[in-house]
MMTF fields as JSON, N, C-alpha, C and O atoms, coordinates in Angstrom:
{
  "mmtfVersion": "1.0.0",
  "mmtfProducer": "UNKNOWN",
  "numBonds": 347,
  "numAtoms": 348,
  "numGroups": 87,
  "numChains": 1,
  "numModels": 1,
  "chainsPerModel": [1],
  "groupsPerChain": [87],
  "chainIdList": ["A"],
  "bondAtomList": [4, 2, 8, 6, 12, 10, 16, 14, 20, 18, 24, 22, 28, 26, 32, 30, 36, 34, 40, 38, 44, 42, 48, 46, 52, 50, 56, 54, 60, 58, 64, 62, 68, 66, 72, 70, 76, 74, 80, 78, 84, 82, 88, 86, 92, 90, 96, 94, 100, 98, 104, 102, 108, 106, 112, 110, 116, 114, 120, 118, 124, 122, 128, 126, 132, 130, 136, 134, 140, 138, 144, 142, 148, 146, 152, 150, 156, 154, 160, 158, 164, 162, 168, 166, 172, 170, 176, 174, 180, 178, 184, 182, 188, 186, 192, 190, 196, 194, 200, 198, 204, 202, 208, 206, 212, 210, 216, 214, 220, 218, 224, 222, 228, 226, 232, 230, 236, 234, 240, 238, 244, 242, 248, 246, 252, 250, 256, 254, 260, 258, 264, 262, 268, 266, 272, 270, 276, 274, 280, 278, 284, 282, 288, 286, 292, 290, 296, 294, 300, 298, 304, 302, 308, 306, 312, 310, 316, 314, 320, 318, 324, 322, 328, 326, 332, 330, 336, 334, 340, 338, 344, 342],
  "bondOrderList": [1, 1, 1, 1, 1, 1, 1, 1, 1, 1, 1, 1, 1, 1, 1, 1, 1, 1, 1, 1, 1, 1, 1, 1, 1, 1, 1, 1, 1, 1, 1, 1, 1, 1, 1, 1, 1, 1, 1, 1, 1, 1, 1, 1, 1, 1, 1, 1, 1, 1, 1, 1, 1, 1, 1, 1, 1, 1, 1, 1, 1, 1, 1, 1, 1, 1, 1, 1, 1, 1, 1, 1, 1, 1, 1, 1, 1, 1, 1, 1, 1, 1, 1, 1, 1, 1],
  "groupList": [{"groupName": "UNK", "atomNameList": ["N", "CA", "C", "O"], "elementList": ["N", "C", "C", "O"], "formalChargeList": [0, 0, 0, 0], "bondAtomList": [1, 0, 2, 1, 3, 2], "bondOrderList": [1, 1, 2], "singleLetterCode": "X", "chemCompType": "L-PEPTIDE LINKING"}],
  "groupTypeList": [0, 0, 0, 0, 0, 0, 0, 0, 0, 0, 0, 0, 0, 0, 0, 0, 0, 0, 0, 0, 0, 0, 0, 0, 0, 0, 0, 0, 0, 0, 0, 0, 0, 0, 0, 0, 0, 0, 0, 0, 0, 0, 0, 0, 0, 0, 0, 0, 0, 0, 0, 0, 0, 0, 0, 0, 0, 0, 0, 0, 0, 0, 0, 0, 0, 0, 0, 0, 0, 0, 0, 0, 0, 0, 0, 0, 0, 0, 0, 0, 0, 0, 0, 0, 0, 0, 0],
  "groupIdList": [1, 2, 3, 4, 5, 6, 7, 8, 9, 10, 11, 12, 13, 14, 15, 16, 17, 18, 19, 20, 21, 22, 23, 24, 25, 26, 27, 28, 29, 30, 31, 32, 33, 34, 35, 36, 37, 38, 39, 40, 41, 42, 43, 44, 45, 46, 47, 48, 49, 50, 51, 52, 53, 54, 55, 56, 57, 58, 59, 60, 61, 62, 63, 64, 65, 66, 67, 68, 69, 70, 71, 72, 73, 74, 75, 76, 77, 78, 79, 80, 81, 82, 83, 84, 85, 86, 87],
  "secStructList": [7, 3, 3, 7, 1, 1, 1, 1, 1, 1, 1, 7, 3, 3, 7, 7, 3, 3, 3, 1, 1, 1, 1, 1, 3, 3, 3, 7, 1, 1, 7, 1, 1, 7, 6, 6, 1, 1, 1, 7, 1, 7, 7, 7, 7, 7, 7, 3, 3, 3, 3, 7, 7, 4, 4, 4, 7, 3, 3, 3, 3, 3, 3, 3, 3, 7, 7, 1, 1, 7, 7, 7, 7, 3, 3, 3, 3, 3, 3, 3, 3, 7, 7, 7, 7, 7, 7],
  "xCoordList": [-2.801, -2.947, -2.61, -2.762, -1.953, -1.595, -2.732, -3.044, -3.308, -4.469, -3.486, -2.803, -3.773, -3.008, -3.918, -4.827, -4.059, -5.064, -4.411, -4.962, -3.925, -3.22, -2.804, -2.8, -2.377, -1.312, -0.196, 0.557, -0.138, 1.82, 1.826, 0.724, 2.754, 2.846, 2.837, 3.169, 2.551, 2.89, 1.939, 0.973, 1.808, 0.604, -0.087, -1.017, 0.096, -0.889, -0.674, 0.404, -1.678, -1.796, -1.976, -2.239, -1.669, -1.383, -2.862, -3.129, -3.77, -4.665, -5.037, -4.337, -5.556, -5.847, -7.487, -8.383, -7.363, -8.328, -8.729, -7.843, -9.813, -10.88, -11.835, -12.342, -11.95, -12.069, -12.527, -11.894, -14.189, -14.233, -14.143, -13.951, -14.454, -14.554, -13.486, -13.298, -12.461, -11.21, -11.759, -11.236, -12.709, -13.572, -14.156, -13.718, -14.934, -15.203, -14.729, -15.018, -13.938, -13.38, -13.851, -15.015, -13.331, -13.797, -12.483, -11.721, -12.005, -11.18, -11.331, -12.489, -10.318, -10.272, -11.006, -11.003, -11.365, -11.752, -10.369, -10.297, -9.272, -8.446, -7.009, -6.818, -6.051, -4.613, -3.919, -3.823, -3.266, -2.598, -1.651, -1.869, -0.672, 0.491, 0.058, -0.006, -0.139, -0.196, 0.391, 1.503, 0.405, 2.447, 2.472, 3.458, 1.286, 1.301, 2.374, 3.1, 2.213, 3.1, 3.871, 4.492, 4.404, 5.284, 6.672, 7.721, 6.701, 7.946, 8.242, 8.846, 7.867, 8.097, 6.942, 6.323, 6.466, 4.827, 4.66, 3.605, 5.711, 5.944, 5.887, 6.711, 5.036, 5.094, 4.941, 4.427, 5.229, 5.322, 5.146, 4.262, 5.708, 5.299, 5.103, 5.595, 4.438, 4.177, 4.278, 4.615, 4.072, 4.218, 3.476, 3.739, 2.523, 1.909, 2.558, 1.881, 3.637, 3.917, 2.768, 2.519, 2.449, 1.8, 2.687, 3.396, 2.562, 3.338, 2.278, 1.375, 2.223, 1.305, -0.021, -0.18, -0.981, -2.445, -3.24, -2.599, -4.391, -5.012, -4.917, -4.92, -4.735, -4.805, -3.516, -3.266, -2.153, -0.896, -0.718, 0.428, -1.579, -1.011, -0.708, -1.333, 0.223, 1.197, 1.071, 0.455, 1.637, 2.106, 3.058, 3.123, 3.978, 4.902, 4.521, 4.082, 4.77, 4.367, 5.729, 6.559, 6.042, 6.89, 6.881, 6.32, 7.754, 7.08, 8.065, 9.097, 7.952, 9.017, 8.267, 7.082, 9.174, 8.839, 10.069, 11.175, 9.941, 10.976, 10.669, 9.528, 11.567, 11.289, 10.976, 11.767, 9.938, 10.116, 10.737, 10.401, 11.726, 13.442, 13.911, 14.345, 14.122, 15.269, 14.69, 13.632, 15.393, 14.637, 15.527, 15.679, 16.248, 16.176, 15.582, 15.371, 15.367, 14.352, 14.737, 15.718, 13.767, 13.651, 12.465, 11.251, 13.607, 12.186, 11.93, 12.649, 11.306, 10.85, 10.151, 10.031, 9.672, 9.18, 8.749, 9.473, 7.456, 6.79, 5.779, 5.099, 5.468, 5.039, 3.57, 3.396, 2.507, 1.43, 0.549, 0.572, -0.41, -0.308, -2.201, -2.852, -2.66, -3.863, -5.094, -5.279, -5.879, -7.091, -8.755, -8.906, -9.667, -10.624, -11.302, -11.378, -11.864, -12.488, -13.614, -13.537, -14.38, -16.277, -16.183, -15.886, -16.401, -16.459, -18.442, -19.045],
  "yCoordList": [1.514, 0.64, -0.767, -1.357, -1.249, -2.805, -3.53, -3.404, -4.354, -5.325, -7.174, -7.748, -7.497, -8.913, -9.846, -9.517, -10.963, -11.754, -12.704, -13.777, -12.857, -13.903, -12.787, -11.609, -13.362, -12.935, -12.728, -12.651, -12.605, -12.406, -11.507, -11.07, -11.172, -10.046, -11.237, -10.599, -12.704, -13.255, -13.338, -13.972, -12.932, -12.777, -12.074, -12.637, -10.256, -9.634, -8.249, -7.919, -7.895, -6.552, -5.475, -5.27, -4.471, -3.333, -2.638, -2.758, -1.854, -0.961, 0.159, 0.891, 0.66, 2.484, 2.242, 1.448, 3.474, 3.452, 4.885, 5.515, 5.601, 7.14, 6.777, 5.724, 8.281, 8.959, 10.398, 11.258, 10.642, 11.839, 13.328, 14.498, 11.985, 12.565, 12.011, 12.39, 10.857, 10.934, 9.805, 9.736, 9.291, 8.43, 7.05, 5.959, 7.069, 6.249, 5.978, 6.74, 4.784, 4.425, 3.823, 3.43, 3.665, 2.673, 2.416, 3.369, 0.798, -0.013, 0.056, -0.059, 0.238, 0.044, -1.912, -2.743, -2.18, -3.261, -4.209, -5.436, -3.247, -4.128, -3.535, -2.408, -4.899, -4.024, -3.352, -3.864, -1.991, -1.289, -2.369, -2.972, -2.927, -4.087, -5.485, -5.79, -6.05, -7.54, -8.429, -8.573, -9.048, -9.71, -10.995, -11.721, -11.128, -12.267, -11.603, -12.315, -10.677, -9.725, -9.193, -10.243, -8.342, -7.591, -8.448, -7.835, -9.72, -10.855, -10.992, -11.903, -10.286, -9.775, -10.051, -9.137, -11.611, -11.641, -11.529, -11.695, -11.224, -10.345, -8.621, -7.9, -8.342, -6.995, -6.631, -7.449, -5.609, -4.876, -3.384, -3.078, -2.586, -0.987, -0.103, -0.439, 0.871, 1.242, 2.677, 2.697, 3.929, 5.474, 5.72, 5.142, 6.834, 7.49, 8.782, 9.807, 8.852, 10.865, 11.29, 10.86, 12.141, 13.107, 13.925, 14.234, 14.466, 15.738, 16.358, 15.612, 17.744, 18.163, 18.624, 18.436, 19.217, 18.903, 19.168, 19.355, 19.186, 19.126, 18.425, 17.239, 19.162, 17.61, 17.431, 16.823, 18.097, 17.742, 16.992, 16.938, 16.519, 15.378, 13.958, 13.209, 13.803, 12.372, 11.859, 12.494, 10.855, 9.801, 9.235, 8.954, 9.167, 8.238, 7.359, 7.914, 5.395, 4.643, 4.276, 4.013, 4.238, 3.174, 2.208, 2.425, 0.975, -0.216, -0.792, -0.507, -1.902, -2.955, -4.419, -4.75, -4.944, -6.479, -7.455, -6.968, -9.064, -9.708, -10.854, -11.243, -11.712, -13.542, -14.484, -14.654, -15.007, -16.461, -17.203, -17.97, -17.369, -18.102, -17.523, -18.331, -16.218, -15.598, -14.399, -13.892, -13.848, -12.947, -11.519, -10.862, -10.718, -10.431, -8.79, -8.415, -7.893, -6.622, -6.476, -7.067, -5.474, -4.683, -3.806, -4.008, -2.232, -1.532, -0.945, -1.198, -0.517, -0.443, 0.935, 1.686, 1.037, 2.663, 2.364, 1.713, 2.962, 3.058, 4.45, 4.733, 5.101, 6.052, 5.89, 5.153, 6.856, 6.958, 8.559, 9.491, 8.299, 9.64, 9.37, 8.327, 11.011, 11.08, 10.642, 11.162, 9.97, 9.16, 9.744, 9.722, 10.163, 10.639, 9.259, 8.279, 9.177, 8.103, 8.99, 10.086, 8.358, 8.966, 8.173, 6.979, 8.777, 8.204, 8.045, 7.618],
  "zCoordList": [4.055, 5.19, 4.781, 3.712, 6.301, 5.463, 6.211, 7.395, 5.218, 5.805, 5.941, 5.093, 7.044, 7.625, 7.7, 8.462, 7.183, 7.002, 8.41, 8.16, 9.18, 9.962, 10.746, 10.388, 12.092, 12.888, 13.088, 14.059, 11.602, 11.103, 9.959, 9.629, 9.344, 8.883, 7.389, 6.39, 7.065, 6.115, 5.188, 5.612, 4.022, 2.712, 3.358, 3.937, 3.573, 3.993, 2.352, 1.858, 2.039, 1.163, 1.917, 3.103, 0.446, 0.677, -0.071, -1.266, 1.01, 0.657, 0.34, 1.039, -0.141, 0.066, 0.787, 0.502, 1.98, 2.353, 2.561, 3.139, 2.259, 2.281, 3.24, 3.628, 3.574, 4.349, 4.183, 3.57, 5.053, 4.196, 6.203, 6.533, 6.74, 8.532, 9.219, 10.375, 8.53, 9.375, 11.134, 12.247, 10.668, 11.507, 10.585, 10.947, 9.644, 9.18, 7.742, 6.819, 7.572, 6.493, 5.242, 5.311, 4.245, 3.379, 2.787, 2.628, 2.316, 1.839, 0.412, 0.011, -0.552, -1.698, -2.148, -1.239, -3.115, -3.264, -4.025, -3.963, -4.779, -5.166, -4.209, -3.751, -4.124, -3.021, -3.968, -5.084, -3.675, -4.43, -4.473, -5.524, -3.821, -3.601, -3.194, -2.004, -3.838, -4.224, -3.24, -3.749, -2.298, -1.923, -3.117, -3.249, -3.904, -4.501, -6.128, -6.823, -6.245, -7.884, -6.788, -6.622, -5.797, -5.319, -5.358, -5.159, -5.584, -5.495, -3.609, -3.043, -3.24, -1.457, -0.727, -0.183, -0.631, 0.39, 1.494, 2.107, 1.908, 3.466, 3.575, 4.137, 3.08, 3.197, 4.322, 5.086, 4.731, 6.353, 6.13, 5.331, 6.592, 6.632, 5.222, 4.145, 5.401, 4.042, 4.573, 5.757, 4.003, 3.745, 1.829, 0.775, 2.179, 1.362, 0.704, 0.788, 0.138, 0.009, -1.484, -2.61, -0.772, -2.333, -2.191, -1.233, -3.817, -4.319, -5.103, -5.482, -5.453, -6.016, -5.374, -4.168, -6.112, -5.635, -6.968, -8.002, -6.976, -8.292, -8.742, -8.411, -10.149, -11.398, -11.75, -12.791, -10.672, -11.015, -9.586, -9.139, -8.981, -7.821, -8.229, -8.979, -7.659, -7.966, -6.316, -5.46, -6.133, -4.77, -5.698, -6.895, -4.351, -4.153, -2.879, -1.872, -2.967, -2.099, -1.717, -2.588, -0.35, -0.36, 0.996, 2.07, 0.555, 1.126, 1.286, 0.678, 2.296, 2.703, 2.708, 2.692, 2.729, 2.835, 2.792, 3.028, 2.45, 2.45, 2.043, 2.291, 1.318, 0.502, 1.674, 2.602, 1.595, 1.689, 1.903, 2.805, 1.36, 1.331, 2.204, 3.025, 2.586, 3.056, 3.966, 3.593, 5.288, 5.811, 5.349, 6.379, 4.014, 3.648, 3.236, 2.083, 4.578, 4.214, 2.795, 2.342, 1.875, 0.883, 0.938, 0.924, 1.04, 0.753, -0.89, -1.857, -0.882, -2.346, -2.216, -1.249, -3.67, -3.844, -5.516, -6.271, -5.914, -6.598, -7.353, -6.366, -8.094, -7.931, -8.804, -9.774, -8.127, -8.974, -8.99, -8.187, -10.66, -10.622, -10.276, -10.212, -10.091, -9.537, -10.107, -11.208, -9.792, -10.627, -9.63, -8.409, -10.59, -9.686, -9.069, -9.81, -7.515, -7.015, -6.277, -5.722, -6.423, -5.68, -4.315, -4.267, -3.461, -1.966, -2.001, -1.017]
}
């Protein structure tokens, strides 16, 4: 999920958020994507893929955004592998 601190899509992060009823959420405490390290502080749409399940599940993230300077899209893509988290 992208969290927007403003009414613009400008210096907003990128979250993971759980779910155990698909009703009530909880927010990761740190952004998986930064816009402050991503070089891109316009981030905009994001997509979750898993591959795998078990203890061979991976994600792939991928993400868009754009400079400061320049309006510029870039999407991007990143991958991560599975880490246990306690809801």
């Amino acid at each position: 999920m992208h969290v927007i601190p403003s009414e613009t899509v400008q210096r907003g992060n990128l979250y993971l958020l759980r779910s155990k009823d698909g009703i009530t959420w909880k927010r990761s405490e740190t952004p998986i994507i930064s816009h402050e390290e991503s070089g891109y502080p316009n981030l905009y749409k994001s997509a979750l893929v898993p591959h795998g399940n078990g203890d061979d599940l991976t994600f792939e993230l991928y993400y868009s955004g754009f400079s400061e300077d320049r309006a510029d899209w870039r999407s991007n893509r990143t991958v991560a592998e599975r880490v246990h988290a306690d809801f």
